[in-house]
C-alpha positions as CSV (number, residue, x, y, z in Angstrom):
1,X,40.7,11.3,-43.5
2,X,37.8,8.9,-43.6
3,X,35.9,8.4,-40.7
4,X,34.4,5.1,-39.8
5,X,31.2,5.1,-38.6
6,X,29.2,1.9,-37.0
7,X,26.0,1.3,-38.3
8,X,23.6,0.8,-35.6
9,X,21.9,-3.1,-36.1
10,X,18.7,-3.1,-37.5
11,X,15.5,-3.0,-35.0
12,X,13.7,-6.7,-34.9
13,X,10.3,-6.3,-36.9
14,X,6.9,-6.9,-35.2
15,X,3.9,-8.5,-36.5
16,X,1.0,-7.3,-34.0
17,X,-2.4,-8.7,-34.2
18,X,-5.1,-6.7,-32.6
19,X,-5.6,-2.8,-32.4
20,X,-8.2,-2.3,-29.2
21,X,-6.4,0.1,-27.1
22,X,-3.7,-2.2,-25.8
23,X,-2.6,-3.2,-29.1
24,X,-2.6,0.0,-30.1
25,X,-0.3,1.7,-27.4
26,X,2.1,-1.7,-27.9
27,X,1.8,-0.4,-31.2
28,X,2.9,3.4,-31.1
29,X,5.8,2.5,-28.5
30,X,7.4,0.0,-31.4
31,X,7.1,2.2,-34.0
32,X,8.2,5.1,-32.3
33,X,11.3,3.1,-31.0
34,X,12.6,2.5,-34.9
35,X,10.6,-1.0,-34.9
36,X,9.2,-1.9,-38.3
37,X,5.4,-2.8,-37.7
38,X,2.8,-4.8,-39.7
39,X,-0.8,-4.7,-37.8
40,X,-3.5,-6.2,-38.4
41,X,-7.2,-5.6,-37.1
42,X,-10.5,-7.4,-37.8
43,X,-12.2,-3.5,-38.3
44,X,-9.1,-2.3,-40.5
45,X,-10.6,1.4,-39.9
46,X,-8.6,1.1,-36.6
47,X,-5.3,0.7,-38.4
48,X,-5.6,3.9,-40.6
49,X,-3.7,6.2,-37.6
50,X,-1.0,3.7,-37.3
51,X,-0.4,3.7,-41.1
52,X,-0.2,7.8,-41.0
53,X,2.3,6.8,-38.4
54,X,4.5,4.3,-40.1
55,X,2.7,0.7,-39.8
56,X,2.0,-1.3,-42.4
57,X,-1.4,-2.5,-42.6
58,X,-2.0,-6.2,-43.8
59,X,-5.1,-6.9,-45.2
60,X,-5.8,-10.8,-43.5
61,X,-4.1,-12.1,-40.6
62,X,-2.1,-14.7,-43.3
63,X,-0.7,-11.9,-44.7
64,X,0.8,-10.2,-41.4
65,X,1.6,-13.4,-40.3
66,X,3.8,-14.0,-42.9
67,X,5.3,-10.9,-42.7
68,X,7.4,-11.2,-39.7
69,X,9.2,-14.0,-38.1
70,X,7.9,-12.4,-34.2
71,X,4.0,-12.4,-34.3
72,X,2.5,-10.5,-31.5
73,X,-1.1,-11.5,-30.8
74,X,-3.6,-9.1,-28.6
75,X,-6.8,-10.2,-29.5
76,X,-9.8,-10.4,-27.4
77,X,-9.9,-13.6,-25.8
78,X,-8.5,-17.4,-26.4
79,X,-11.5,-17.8,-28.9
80,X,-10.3,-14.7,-31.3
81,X,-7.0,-16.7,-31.5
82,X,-8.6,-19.7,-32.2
83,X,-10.8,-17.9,-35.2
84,X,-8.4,-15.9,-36.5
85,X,-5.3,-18.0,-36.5
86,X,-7.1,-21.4,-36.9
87,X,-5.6,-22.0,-40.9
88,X,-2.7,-19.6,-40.7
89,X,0.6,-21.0,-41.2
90,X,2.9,-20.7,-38.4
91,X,6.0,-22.8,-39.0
92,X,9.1,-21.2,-38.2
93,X,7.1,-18.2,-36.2
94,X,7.6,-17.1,-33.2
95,X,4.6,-16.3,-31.5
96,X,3.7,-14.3,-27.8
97,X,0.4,-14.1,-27.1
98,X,-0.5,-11.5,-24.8
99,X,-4.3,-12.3,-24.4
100,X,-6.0,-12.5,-20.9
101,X,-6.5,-16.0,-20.6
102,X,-6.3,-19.2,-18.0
103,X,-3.1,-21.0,-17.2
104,X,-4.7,-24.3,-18.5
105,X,-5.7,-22.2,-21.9
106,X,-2.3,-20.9,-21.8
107,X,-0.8,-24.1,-21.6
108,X,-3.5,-25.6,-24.5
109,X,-2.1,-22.6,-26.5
110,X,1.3,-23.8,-26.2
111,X,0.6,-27.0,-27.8
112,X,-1.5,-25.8,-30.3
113,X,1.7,-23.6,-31.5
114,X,4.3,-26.1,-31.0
115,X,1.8,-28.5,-33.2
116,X,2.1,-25.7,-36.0
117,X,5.8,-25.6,-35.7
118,X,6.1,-22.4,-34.0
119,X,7.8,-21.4,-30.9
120,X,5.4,-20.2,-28.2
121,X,5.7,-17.5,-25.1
122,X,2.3,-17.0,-23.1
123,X,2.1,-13.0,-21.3
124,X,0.4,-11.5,-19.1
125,X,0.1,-7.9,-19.1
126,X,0.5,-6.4,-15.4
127,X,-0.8,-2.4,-16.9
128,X,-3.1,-0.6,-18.3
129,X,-2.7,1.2,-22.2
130,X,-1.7,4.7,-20.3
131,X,1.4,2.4,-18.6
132,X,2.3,1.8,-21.9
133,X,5.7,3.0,-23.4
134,X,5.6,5.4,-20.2
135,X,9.2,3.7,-17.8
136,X,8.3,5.2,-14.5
137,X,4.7,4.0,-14.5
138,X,6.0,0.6,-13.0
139,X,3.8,-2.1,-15.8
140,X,5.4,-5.0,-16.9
141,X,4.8,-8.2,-18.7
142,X,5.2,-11.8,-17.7
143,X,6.7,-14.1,-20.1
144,X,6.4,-17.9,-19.9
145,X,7.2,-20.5,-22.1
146,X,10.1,-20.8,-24.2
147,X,13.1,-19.4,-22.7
148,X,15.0,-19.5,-26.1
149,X,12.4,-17.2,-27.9
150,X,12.0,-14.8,-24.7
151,X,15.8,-14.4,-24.7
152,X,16.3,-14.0,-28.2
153,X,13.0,-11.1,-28.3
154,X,13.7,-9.5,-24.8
155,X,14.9,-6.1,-26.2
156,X,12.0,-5.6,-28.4
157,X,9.8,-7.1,-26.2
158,X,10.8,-4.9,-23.1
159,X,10.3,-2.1,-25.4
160,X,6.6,-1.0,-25.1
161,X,7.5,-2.1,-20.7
162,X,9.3,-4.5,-18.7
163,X,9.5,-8.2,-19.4
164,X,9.6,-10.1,-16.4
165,X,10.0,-14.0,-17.5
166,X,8.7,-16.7,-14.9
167,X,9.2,-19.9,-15.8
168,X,9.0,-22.7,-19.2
169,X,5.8,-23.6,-18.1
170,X,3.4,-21.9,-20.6
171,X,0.6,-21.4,-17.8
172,X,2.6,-19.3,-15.5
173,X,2.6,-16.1,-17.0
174,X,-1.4,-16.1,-16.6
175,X,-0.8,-17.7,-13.0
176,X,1.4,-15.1,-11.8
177,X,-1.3,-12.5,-13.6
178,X,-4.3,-13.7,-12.1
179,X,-2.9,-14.4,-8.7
180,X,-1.7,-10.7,-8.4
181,X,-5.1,-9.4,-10.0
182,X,-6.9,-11.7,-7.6
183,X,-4.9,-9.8,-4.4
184,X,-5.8,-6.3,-6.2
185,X,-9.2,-7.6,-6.0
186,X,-9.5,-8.3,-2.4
187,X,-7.7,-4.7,-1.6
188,X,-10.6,-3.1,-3.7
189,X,-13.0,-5.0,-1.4
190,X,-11.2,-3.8,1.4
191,X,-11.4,0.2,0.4
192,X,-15.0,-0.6,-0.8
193,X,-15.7,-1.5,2.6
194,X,-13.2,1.1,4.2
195,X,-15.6,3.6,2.3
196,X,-18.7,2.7,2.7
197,X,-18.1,2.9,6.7
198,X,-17.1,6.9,6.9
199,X,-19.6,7.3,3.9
200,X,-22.3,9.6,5.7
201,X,-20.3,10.9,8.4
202,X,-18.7,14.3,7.8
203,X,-15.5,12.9,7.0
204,X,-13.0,14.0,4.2
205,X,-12.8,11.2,1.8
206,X,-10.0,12.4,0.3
207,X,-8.1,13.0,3.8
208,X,-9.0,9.6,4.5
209,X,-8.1,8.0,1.5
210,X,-4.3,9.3,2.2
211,X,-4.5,7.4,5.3
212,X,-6.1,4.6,3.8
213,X,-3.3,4.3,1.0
214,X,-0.6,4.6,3.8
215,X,-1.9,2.2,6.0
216,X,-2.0,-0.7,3.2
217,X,1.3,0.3,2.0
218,X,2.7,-0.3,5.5
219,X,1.2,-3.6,6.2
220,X,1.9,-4.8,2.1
221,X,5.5,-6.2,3.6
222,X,2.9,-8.8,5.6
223,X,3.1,-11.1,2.5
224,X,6.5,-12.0,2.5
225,X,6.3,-13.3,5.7
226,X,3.4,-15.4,4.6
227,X,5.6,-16.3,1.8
228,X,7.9,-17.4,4.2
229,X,6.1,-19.0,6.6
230,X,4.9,-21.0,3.5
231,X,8.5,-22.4,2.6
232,X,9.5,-23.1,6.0
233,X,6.5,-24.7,7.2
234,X,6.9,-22.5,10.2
235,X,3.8,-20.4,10.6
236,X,4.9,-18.7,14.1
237,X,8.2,-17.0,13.3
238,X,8.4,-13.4,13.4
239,X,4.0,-12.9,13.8
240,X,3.4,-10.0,15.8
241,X,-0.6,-10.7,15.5
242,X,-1.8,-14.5,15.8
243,X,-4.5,-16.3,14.6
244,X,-6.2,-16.4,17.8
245,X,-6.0,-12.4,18.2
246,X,-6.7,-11.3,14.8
247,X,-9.8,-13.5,14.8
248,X,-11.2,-12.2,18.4
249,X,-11.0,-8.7,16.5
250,X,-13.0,-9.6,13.5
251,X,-16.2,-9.7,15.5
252,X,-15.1,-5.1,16.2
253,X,-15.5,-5.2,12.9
254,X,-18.4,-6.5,11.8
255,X,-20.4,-4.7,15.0
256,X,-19.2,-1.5,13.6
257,X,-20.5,-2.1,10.2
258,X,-24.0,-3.1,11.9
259,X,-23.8,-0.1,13.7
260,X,-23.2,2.2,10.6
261,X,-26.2,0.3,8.7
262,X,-23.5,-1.4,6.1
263,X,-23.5,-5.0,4.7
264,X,-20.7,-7.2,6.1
265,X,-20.9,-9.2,2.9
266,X,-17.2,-8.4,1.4
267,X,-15.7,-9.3,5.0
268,X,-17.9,-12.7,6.0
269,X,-15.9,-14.9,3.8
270,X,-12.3,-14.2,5.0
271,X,-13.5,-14.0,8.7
272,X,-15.1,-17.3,8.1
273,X,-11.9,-18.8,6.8
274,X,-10.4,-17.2,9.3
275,X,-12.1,-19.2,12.1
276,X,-11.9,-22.0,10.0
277,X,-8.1,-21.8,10.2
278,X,-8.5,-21.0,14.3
279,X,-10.0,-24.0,14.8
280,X,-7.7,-26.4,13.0
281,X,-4.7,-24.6,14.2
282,X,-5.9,-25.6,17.9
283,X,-3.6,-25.1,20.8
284,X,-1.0,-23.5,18.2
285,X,-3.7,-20.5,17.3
286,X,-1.9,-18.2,20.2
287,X,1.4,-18.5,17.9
288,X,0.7,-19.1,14.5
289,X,0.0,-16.2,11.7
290,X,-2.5,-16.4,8.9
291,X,-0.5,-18.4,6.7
292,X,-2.8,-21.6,7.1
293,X,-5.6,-19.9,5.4
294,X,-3.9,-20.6,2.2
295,X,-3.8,-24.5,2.7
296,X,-7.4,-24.3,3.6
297,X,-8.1,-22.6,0.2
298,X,-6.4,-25.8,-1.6
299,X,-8.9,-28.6,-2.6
């Protein structure tokens, strides 16, 4: 008796441009997932361990390009795309560039592609090269741009982590990316300052960091409120802390960093805002939350 057997179909191949140490864990999770892989790197030592491990190595970027119908760039900046792509053919490719760039750059990209007769997706990658290929770590990548070319790609893109797409517009990919890496910014302030109050006091800073991470984790579900309060219009449903109170406490705050000799300089600004936002909000400061600091920010 014969026994059929069902070939599994054949794993999409990559063409990945740029080996830094991004590229290079996007790298080692394709090939190690059955993808066939063509890198390219402008310091082609930096392709030699990949090529023990299965990648072919092109020697230009025309070559790689050429390759592979998906092209996967991870070059330095939107310049490096610019220099190394500039003459390459790219009609009928479909390229996802995963560089750290603006949405307006993103959107320029776009164009530029869809000018060259290639389909375009813009990314913006939410992890650092340990993430990479690891499920549990939580990173992800946000797609934007053609919809057609992320659905078509997602299983080999959602390979190395998650794809998360956001919208056709090319720029919001980088939007969504900046925006979150602007709020992990203003945390970092925050446990800068945190820090710097208890630092020469003869307190644990590593039993006060475990406070420190649980109290931001409780108080994280404070944006969707914002988020709401945003849609609706509405910026007094559900706040259990107004305007008017949070502001009064601000000036705690800034007395206790006098008082342990530290600069108030990554709190000023928001506080600032803050009263800004008291004082348009008037008579409805005693209801309203924070959410009309974000219309103040808009020019």
């Amino acid at each position: 008796m014969t026994q059929n057997t069902v070939e599994a179909p054949a794993k999409t191949p990559v063409t990945l441009l740029g080996l830094g140490a991004m590229g290079t864990a996007l790298a080692r999770t394709w090939l190690a997932a059955g993808h066939p892989l063509t890198v390219w790197n402008r310091t082609a030592a930096r392709a030699e361990a990949l090529a023990a491990e299965g990648a072919k190595v092109a020697e230009s970027v025309a070559t790689a390009v050429a390759a592979n119908q998906l092209v996967v760039v991870v070059l330095l900046d939107d310049a490096s795309v610019d220099e190394a792509l500039g003459g390459v053919d790219l009609a009928g490719k479909d390229v996802v560039n995963l560089i750290t760039s603006t949405p307006a750059q993103a959107r320029a990209r776009a164009e530029w592609a869809r000018e060259r007769g290639a389909r375009y997706l813009d990314g913006g990658i939410m992890a650092v090269p340990p993430m990479i290929g690891v499920p549990e770590s939580g990173g992800y990548v946000f797609y934007s741009g053609s919809r057609e070319l992320f659905d078509e790609h997602r299983e080999t893109l959602a390979v190395p982590t998650g794809a998360t797409y956001v919208g056709g517009d090319a720029g919001f990919a980088a939007l969504h990316d900046v925006a979150l890496l602007s709020a992990m910014s203003g945390m970092f302030a925050g446990i800068t300052h945190a820090f710097a109050l208890i630092r020469k006091e003869s307190i644990d800073p590593a039993a006060f960091a475990a406070l420190l991470s649980d109290w931001l984790v409780a108080m994280a579900p404070a944006a969707h409120q914002t988020a709401e309060h945003l849609k609706s219009g509405d910026y007094t449903t559900g706040v259990a802390s107004n305007l008017a109170m949070q502001s009064a406490g601000n000036q705690t705050l800034l007395d206790t960093a006098e008082g342990q000799d530290i600069s108030s300089e990554l709190l000023v600004p928001y506080y600032e805002l803050m009263r800004r936002a008291l004082d348009s909000a008037a008579e409805a400061a005693d209801e309203e939350g924070t959410a009309r600091m974000v219309d103040l920010l808009r020019r």
